[in-house]
C-alpha positions as a printed Julia matrix, in Angstrom:
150×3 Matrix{Float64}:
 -82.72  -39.27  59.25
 -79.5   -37.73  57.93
 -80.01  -33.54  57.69
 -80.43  -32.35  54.31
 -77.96  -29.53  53.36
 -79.92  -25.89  52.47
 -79.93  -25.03  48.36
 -77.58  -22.11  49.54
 -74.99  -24.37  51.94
 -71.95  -23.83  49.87
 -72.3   -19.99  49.36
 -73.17  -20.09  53.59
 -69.96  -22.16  53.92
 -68.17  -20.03  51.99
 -68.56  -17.04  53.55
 -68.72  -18.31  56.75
 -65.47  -19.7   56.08
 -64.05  -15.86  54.87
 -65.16  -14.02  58.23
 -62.18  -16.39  59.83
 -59.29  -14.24  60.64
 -57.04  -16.87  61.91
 -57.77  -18.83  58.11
 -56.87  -15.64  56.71
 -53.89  -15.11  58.79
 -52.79  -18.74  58.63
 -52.86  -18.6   54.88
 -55.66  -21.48  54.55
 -58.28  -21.52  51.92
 -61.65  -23.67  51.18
 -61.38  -25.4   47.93
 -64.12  -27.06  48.11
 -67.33  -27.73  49.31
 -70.26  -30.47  48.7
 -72.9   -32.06  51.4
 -70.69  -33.49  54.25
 -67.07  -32.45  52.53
 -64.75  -29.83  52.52
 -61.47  -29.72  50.9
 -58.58  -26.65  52.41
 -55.3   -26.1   51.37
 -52.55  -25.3   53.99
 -49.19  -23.8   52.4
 -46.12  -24.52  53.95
 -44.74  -20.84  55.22
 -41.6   -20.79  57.44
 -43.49  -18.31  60.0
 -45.7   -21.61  60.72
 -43.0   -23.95  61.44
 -41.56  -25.7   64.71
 -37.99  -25.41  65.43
 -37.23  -28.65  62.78
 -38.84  -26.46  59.75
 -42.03  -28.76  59.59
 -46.08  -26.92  60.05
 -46.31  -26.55  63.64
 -48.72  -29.71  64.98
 -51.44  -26.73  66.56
 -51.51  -25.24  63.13
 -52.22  -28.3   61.94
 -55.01  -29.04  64.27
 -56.48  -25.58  63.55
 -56.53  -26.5   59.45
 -58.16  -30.55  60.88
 -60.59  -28.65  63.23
 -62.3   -26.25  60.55
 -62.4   -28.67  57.69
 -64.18  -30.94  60.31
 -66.76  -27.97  61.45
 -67.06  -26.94  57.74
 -67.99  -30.22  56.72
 -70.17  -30.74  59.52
 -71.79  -27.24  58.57
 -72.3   -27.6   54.76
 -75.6   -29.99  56.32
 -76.85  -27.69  58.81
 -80.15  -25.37  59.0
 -79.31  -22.09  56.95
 -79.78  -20.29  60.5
 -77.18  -22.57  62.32
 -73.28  -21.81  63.46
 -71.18  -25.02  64.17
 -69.0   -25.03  67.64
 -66.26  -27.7   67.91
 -67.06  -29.3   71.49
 -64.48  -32.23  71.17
 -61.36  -33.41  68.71
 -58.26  -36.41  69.1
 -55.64  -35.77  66.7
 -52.86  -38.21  65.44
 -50.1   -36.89  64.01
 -48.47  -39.47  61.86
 -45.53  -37.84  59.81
 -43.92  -34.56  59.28
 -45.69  -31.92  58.29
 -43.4   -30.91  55.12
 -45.38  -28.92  52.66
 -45.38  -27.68  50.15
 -48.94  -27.33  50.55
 -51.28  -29.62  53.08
 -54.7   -30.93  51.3
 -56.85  -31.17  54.18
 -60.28  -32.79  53.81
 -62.79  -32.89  56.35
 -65.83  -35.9   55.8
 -69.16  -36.2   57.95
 -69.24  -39.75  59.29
 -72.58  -39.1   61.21
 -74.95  -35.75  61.11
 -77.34  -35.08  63.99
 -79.45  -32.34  64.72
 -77.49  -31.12  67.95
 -74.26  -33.57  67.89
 -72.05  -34.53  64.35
 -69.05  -36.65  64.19
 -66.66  -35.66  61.58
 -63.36  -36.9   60.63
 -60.51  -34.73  58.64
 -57.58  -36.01  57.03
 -54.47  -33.62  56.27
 -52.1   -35.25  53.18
 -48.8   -33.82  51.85
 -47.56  -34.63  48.19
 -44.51  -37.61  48.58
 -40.97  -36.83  47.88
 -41.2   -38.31  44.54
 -44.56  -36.29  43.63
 -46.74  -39.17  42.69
 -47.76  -39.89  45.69
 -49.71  -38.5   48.95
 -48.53  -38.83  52.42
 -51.01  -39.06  54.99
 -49.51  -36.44  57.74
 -52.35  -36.49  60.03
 -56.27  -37.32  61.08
 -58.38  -35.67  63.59
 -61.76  -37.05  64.28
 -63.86  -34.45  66.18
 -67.64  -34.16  67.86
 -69.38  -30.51  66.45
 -72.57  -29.02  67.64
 -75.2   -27.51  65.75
 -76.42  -24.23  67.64
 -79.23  -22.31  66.63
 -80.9   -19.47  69.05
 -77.93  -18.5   70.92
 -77.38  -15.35  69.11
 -74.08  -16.17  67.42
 -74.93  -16.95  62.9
 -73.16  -19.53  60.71
């Protein structure tokens, strides 16, 4: 039986998602939240960049691997935190800007064990399309009783 997310899980998410200092620092914000799915937005800054000017591939990972906990967190107990215990990342293009859409979807909620997969797209050159830039698919853990809170 798939967990059923807590009348309160997008406020929880929400500020769960504030008390990150490296999201703050990093410049990356939730957009959006609903059972199983959160939506971030990474802007392009030059202090993120690799030597070429593109997002630097572990900032990147860092947006993939929170949309993929938040997701996997929006359907947790309202007394859980969500620890990232595995990930694989592709990285398929250039990470450009001006500003990454990264959205994180729950392909299968446990009690203990989720697998969530989070896709980071970049608007095309001519601005009517998306580029996918890249996908992380990653293994979370529910933990409740181990004195750390959502």
């Amino acid at each position: 039986m798939a967990p059923t997310p807590t009348p309160d899980f997008e406020a929880r998410t929400r500020v769960s998602f504030a008390r990150q200092a490296a999201m703050v620092t990093l410049g990356i914000t939730l957009e959006r939240a609903e059972p199983g799915l959160v939506e971030l937005a990474l802007p392009h800054r030059p202090d993120l960049t690799q030597q070429h000017g593109f997002l630097h591939a572990g900032i990147v990972s860092t947006a993939l691997d929170s949309a993929c906990g938040y997701a996997a967190f929006t359907l947790m107990p309202a007394d859980a935190a969500v620890l990232t215990i595995e990930f694989k990342v592709n990285l398929l293009a250039p990470a450009r800007g001006p500003v990454l859409r990264i959205v994180g979807e729950v392909v299968k909620a446990g009690r203990t064990i989720s697998v969530v997969d989070a896709r980071a797209w970049q608007r095309g050159p001519d601005a009517t399309e998306d580029t996918l830039v890249a996908t992380m698919t990653a293994t979370v853990m529910t933990v409740l009783g181990r004195g750390i809170a959502g």
